[in-house]
N, C-alpha and C positions, 0 to 999 in steps of 0.2 A: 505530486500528481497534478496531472494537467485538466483544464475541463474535457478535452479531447479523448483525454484516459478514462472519463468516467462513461459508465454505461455502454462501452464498446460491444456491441453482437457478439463479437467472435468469440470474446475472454480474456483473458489472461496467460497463459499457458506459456511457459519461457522456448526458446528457440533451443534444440538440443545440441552441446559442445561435441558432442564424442558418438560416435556413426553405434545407433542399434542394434543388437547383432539377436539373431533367433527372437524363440519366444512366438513362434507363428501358433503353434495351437493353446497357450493361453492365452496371447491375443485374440480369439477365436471364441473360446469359451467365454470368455470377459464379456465379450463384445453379447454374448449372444443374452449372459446374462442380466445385464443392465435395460436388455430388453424385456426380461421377465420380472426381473425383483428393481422395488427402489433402491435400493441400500445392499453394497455389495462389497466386502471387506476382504483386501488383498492382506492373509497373514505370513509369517514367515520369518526366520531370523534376520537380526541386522546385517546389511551388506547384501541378500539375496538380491537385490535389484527390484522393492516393491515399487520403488517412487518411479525410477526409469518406467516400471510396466504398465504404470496406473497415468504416466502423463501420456504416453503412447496410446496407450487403448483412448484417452480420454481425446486425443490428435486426432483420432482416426473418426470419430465418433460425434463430433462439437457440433459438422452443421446441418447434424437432423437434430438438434435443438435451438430452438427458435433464439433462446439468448443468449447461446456458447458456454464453453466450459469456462470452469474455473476451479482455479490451483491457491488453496488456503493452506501453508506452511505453519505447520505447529513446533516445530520444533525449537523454535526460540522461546515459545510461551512457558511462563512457569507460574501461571496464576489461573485458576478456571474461572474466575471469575471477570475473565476478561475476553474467555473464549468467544462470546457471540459477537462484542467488540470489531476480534482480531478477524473474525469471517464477515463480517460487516467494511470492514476497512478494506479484504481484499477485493468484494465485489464494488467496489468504489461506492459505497452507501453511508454518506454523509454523517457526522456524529453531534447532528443540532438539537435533533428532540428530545425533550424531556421523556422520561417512561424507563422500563426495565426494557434493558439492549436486546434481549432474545424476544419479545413481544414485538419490540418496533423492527428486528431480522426476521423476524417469520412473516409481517406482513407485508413487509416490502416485497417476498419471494412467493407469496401467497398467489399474484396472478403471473409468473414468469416460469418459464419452460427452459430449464437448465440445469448443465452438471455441475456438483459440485465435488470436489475433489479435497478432501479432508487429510493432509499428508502427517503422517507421524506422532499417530493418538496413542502411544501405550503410555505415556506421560500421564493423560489426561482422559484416561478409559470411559470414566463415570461420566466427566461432563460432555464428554462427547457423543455416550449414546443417550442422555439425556438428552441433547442441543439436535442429535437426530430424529430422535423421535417425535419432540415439540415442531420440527420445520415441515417432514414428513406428514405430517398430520396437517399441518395450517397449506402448506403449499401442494395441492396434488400434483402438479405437472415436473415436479423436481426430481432429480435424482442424484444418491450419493455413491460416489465412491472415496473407499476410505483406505488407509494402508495403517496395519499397526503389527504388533508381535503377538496379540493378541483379539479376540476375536470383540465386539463390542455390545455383544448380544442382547439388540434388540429385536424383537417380533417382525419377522417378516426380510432378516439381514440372510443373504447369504455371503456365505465365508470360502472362500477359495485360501489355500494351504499353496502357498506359490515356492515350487522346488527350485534346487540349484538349477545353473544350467547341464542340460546332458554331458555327459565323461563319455570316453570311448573303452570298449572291454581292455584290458591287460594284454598289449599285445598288436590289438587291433590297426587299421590304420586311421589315421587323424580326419580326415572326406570325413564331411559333413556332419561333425562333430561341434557343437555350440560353444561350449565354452572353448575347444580348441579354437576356436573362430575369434572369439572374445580376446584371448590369450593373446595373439598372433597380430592381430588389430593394434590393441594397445602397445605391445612391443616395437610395432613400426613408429608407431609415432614417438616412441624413447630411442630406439635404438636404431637411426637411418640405416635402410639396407637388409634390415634384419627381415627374414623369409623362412616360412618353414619347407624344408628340404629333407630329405631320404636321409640323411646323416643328423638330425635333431629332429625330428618326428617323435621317435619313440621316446625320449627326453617330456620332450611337450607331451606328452601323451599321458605319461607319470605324472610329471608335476598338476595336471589338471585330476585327475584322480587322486590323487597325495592330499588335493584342495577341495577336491568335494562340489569341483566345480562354480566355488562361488562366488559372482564376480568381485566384489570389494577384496576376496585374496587373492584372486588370480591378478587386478590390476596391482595391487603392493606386489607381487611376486613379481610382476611386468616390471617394475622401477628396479629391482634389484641387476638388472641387464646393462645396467649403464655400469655397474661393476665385475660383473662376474659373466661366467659363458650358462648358456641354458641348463647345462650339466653340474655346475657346481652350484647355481640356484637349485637343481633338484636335491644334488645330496644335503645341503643345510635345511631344507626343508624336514627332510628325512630323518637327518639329526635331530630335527627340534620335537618330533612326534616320539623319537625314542627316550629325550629327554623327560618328557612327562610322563612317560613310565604307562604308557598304554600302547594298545596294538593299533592299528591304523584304523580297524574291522569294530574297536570300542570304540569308536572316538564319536560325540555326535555334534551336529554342524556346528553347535555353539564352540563348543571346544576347538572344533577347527580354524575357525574364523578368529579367534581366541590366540592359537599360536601362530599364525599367519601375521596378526597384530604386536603380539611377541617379540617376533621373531625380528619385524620391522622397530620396535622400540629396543633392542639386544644393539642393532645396526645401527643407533642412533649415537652422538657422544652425548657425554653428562650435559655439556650446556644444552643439548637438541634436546631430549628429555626433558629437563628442567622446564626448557619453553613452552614444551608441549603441557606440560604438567599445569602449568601458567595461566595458559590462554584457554584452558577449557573451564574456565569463570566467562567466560564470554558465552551469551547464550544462544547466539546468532553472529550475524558478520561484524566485522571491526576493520577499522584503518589503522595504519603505521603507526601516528602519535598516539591512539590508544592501545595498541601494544606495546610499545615502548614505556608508555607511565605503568602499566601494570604487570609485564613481564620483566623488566630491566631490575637490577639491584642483586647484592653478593656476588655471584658468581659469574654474573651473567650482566655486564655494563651494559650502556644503551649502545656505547661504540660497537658493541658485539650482536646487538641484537639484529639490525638489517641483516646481517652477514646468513647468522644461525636464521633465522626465518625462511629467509631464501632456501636454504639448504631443507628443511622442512618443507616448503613448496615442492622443491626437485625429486623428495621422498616420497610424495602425490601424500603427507599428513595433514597440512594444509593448503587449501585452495585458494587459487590467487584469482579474483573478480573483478569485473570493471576495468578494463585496461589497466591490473595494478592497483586500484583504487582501494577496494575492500578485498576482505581474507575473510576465510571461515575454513572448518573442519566439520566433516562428513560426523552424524550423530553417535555413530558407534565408535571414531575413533576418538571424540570430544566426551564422550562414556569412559571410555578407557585413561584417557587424561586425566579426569575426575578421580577415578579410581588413584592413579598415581599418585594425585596430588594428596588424597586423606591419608597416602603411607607416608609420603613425605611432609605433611602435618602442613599450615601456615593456609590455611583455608580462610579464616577471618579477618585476618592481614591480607588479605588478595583481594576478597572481598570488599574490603574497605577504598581499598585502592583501585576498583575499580567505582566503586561509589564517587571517591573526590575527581576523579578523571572526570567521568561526568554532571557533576556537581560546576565544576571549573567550568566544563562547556558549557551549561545551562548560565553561568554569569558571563560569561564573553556575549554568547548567545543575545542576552537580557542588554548588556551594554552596547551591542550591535544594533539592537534593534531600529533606530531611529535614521540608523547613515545610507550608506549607498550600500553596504554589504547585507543588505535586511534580506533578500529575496535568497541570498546565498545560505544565511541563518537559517532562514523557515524550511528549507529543504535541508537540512542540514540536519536540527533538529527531528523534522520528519524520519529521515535515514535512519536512524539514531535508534525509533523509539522502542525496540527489543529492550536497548541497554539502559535508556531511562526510565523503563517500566520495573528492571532487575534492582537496577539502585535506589528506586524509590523503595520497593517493597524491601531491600536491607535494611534503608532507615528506618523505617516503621516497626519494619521484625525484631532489630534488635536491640535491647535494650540497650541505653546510653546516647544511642543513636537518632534518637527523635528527632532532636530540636537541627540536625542538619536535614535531613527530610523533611520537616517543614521550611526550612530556608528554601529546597530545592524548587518545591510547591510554588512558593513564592513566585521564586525566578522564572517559572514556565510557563506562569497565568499570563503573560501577554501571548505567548506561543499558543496555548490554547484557544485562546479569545481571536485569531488572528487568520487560523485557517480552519478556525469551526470544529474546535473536536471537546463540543462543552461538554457529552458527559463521560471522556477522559478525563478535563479537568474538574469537574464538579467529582468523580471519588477519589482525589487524591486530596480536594479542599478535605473532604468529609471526611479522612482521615486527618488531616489536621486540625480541623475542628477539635474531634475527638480526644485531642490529647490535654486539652483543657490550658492548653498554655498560658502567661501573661506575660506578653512582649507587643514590639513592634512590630513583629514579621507572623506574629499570630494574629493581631488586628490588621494585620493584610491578607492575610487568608479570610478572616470574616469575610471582608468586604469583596476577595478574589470569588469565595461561594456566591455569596449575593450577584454578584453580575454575571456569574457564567449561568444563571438560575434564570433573571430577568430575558439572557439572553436565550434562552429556550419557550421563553413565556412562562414560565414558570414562579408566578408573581407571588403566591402563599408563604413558601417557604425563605421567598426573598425580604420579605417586608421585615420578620423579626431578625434577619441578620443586618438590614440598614442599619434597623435601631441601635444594633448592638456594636457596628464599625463606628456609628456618628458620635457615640458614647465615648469609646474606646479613642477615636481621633481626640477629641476635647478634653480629656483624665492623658494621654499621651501628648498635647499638643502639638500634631503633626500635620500641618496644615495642606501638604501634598493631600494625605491621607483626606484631609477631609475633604477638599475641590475632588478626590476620586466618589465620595462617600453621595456628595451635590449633584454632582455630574451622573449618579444610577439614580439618586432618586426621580432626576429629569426623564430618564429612560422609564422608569416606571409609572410617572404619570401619561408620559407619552402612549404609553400603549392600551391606558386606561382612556386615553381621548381626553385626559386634562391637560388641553392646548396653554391655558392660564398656567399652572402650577407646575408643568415643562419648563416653562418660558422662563419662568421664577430661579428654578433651579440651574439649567444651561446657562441665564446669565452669570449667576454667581459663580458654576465653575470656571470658565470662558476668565470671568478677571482673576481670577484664584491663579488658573495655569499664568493666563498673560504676565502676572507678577513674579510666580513662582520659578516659569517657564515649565517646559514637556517632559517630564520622567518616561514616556514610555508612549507607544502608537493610539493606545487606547484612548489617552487625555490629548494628543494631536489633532483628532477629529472632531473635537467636542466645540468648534466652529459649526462642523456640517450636522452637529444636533441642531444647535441652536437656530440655525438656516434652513432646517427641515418645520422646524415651530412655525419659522415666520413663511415659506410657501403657504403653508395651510393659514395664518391668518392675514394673509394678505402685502404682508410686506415684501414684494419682491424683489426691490432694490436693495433691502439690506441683506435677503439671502443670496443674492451675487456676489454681494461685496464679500460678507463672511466665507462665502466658499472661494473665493479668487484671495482672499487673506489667506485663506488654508493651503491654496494651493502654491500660496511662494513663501509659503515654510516649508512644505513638503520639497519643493525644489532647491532650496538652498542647503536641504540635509540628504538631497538625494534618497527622499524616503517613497515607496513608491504604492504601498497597501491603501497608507491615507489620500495620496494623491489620486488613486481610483475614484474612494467614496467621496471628495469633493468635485471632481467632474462630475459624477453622478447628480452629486446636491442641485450644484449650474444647472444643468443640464435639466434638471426637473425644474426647476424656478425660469428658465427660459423657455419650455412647453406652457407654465402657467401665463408667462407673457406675450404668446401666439407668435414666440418664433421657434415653431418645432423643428425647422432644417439644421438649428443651430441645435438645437435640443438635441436632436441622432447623433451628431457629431460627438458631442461631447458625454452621449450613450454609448457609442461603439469606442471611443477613446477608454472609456473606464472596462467596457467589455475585455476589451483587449489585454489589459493589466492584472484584471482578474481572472484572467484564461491561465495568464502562466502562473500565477499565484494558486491557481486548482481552488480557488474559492468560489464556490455553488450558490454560496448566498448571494453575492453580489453578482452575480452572475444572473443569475433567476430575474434581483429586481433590476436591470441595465435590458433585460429581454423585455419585462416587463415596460419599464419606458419607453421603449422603441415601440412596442406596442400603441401605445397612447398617442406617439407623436405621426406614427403611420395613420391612425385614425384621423387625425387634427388636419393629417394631408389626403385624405378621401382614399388612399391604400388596402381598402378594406378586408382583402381577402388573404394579404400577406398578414395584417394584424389582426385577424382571426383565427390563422394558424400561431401566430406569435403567444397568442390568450390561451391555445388549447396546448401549446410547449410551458408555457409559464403558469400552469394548470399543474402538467405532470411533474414539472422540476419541483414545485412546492409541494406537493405529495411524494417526492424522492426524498427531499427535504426531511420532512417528520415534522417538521416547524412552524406556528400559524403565522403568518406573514405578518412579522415585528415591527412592521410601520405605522402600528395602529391602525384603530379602525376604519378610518380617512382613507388610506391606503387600498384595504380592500374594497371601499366604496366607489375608488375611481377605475379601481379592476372591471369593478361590476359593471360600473357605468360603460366604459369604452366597448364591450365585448358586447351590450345592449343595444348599442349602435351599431356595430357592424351587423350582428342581427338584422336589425331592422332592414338595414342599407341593403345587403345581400340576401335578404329573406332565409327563414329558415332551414330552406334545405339545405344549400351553397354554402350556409355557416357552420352548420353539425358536422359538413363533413368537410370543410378547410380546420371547422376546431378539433375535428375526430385527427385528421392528418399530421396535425401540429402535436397532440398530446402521446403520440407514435413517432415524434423524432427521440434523435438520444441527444446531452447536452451539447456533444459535438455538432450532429445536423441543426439544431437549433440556435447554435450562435452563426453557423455559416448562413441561415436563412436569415438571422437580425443584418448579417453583412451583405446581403444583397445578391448570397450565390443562389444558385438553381437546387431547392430541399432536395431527398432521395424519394421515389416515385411510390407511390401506395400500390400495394398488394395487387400484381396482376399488371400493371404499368410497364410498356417497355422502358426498358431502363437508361439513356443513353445520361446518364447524369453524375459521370467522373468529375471528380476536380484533374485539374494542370496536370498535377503529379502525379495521379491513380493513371491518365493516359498515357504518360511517359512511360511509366511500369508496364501499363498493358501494351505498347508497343514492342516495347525491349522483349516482351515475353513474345511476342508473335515473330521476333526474328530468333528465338529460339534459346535465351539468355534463362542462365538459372538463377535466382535472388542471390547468388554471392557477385557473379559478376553483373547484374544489375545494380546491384549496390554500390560495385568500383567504378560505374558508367557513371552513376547519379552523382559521387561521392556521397554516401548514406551509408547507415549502417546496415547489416544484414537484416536485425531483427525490424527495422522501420520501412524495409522490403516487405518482408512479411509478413506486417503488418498492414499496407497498405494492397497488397493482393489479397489479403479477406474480407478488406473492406471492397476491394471489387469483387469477389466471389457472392458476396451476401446483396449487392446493388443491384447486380448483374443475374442474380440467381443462377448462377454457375458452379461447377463441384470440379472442374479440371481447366488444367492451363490451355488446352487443345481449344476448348467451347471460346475463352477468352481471345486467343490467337484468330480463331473463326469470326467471331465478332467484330475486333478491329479492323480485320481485312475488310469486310464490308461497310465501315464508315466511309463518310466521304472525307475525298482527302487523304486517304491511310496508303 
């Protein structure tokens, strides 16, 4: 995730592959109700089409709420106890502060006006209407929609019971018939050419009756066209309901959807089966080399496996994503895998094997860390983290299993520590903790706790795990471990304002690594501690040099996280030497690195510099909006600003000055204007563009490429072929037309088009 990504207006909401069909009057109803109830739960069996109706309705809907929708994907989750987390992560809301996740989720939402779309709770019923209720309460201006099979009954939920789509009578003709619509749609795009005609009508007519209408069968019954004519798909249909020994008139939807599924696994051969059987241990999406490690073996070689997969793609059982990239399988048919696989037994052996699959990533990952492939790692891992969450929670769960979940732990603490996600890894230490081990890789969990603890401020529970890693380093003598051990306790005087006993500590780690050299990003940096000591007591020349030391290590390993927070360090140490132009520079360089990095932290203090050094240039009124952005980003945060308390004093100070300079009014409301950007408009105002206009503003204030968009839309271009004009993709069309919709305060492409024309120039 990018800074860009965070805090976006619009939402979240993914761009739809395959054309909508009907559903105008629960559209209708949905819509009406969300306007009456907060909490409004789409129920119904698997396959009915809740998710498609609940992102549709939620399309239609986004921007009469002020902070857009959003689409929270449960169906990968298999822990509730990470649920507020996993809704936290998709509204892009940082994971730094210390506290319980559903407290520090409910008040970040407490003053925001937005939908939330809770997709696919009968998993996680309890925690879900618990996590509803607790947000509903703390945030009035929120509202949920949820999709589950069941209803999540809390006070004040309505429940809408979401039917197939309509059949046509026995007989009837197929006009205007929905799921004929549905059927017919999807057929063309398997079977070029394919049209419903006077001569398969009443074929299509059956077989959508036969189905119950519901879409997840009627598109499997659609794939079946690439082999058979529409007529012999009906009678094996037909067959297969006679097969279960019931009348068509007993059957209810579950069962329907049930042999539809069947019937598509009957059609599959043993090795397709088997795979299918496989991959539904994957709890969310996966790539090729992790199907392969965990599908491949007996029957089914890795040479076999691209082939069978494929063939499985072409059956519509698994979905192929990302130009090819990642795969996943739709929830009911990864249910039914499941199922397969407890009859064919070897569940724990799969398990396991997807454990070491990821286990291996998190060490490649860990040995990566330092090179040029680091930024490819951390998104990588990000990707990932469905299945590193599954894996972890195996090792813990089961017995025997431990001591490689705690190795895992190990290997992720620099991933965590790196794009901010301290209390993911602060409970994963705490289950390692827990296990009371005595190793090498358990006194790095000590100490992995201890700093993801410091690194939230969270000084109490840090201080008796120091003691307990500096012990454990000297009884193990492991002297990495201890320069890691030296190097937090510098960070914990630092934030205590013991500039002395910082100092104390970052030199000794500083020669510990120099001698030892860099295990990992974290002890890379431990320069630009040491160089933050000496700004504040005055040694500016040596916090140059230490940071310009850092930064050509950082370049000869092509490492690019640490190479941010040493320009940063510069860059603060040439402000304190009254060269702030050089100071910007070397702020917007670290800005930039940590924009594609999606890391907030540094992000926050690089806006914040910029700040100080606009002031130092009489800029005043841009670095008072800069003070009231770098105001809201540290309350996005959760986090008290980790630079100690120096830090926040020179916050205070710069923001007191521009006060002054601007007098009160002019300041309240450039800092009101600045604390109302998102981190996007806020790093584009640290760079010098034109912010987006306050409430009531006209609005002429597109970047480059929002006007290129809005041109191509005024000559009448729809976002696919704007996106082949731009070379771009469809959805970063799409994107960038809501960010003009909400600039522009616009609601159709016609107002846009009208706009343009009347620039100058257009």
């Amino acid at each position: 995730m990018t800074a860009t990504e965070l805090e976006l207006r619009g939402g979240n909401l993914p761009a739809e592959v395959t054309r909508f069909i009907g559903r105008s009057k629960e559209l209708s109803q949905i819509r009406e109700a969300l306007g009456r109830y907060r909490l409004v739960t789409l129920r119904g069996v698997g396959g009915v089409g809740k998710t498609r109706l609940a992102l549709r309705t939620a399309a239609a809907v986004r921007r009469s709420f002020d902070d857009g929708a959003w689409l929270v994907e449960l169906s990968a989750l298999r822990n509730t106890e990470l649920l507020a987390r996993t809704v936290a992560s998709a509204l892009g809301m940082p994971d730094q502060a210390a506290g319980d996740p559903l407290d520090l989720l409910a008040d970040y939402l407490a003053s925001r006006h937005l939908l939330l779309i809770l997709d696919t709770c009968e998993h996680l019923v309890d925690g879900c209407a618990m996590l509803s209720e607790v947000l509903l309460r703390a945030a009035p201006r929120l509202r949920i929609l949820a999709t589950s099979r069941e209803a999540l009954e809390v006070m004040g939920e309505q429940a809408f019971v979401i039917p197939p789509l309509e059949v046509p009578d026995q007989g009837a003709r197929a006009a205007g018939s929905e799921s004929v619509a549905l059927f017919v749609d999807r057929a063309e795009g398997i079977v070029p050419g394919f049209a419903l005609t006077a001569a398969n009508e009443q074929a299509v007519v059956q077989l959508c009756r036969e189905l119950d209408g519901i879409p997840l069968a009627l598109e499997l019954a659609a794939v079946r066209l690439r082999t058979m004519s529409i007529e012999q798909v009906v009678d094996h249909i037909d067959d297969r309901f006679r097969f279960l020994g019931t009348t068509r008139s007993s059957m209810n939807r579950h069962q329907t959807l049930r042999a539809a599924i069947d019937w598509s696994h009957e059609l599959c051969t043993p090795v397709e089966r088997l795979l299918w059987a496989r991959l539904s241990v994957f709890p969310g999406d996966f790539d090729l080399a992790a199907a392969e490690h965990v599908g491949a073996g007996d029957e089914l070689g890795a040479d076999a496996l691209l082939d069978t997969l494929g063939r499985l793609v072409e059956k519509s059982i698994v979905i192929c994503e990302q130009d090819g990239r990642r795969y996943r399988m739709l929830d009911t048919i990864r249910e039914y895998g499941a199922d397969r696989l407890s009859v064919l037994g070897g569940q724990d052996e799969l398990r396991r094997g997807h454990r070491d699959y990821y286990l291996g990533l998190a060490e490649r990952a860990a040995a990566g860390s330092l090179g040029a492939g680091q930024v490819e790692w951390l998104s990588r891992l990000r990707q990932e983290t469905h299945n590193l969450r599954v894996a972890l929670d195996y090792s813990y769960a089961c017995p025997g299993q431990e001591e490689t979940g705690l190795r895992m732990t190990v290997l992720l603490r620099h991933h965590w520590l790196m794009v901010g996600l301290f209390t993911e890894g602060r409970r994963w230490h705490d289950k390692a903790l827990a296990l009371g081990a005595d190793s090498l890789d358990a006194a790095w969990a000590v100490y992995g706790a201890a700093v993801l603890a410091l690194q939230q401020g969270d000084q109490e529970p840090a201080r008796p795990l120091l003691a307990l890693a500096d012990d454990l380093a000297g009884r193990l003598g492991d002297r990495d471990l201890a320069a890691h051990v030296s190097e937090a306790r510098g960070i914990e005087r630092f934030h205590e304002g013991d500039l002395t006993g910082a100092r104390d500590y970052h030199e000794s780690a500083l020669a510990a690594y120099t001698e030892l050299g860099y295990s990992e990003p974290f002890a890379l940096i431990s320069a630009v501690r040491l160089a933050s000591v000496c700004c504040l007591t005055g040694e500016l020349d040596r916090a140059i040099t230490l940071s310009e030391g850092c930064l050509r290590r950082c370049a000869e390993l092509g490492e690019q996280w640490g190479t941010g927070a040493a320009l940063w360090i510069r860059g603060a140490a040439r402000w304190l030497s009254g060269d702030a132009s050089q100071a910007i520079d070397d702020a917007l360089a670290c800005l930039r690195i940590k924009e594609s990095l999606g890391d907030l932290y540094w992000i926050t203090t690089s806006i914040d510099l910029i700040a100080v050094c606009l002031v130092a240039l009489g800029d005043y009124e841009r670095a008072a909006k800069l003070s009231g952005a770098g105001d809201s980003l540290w309350r996005i945060l959760g986090a008290p600003v980790q630079q100690g308390p120096y830090y926040a004093e020179i916050r205070r100070d710069a923001a007191e000055t521009c006060r002054r300079e601007l007098g009160d009014d002019r300041f309240t409301a450039a800092h009101r204007h600045g604390m109302g950007l998102t981190a996007a408009d806020a790093i584009a105002l640290a760079n010098g563009e034109q912010a987006p206009p306050e409430a009531g503003e006209t609005a002429g204030v597109l970047t480059k490429r929002e006007l290129e968009v809005a041109a191509l839309v005024a000559e009448g271009l729809g976002n696919r072929e704007i996106a082949e004009r731009l070379v771009l993709s469809k959805r970063t069309v799409d994107a960038h037309l809501d960010h003009i919709f909400a600039k522009l305060e616009f609601s159709s492409r016609a107002q846009v088009a009208v706009w343009f024309s009347r620039q100058p120039g257009s």
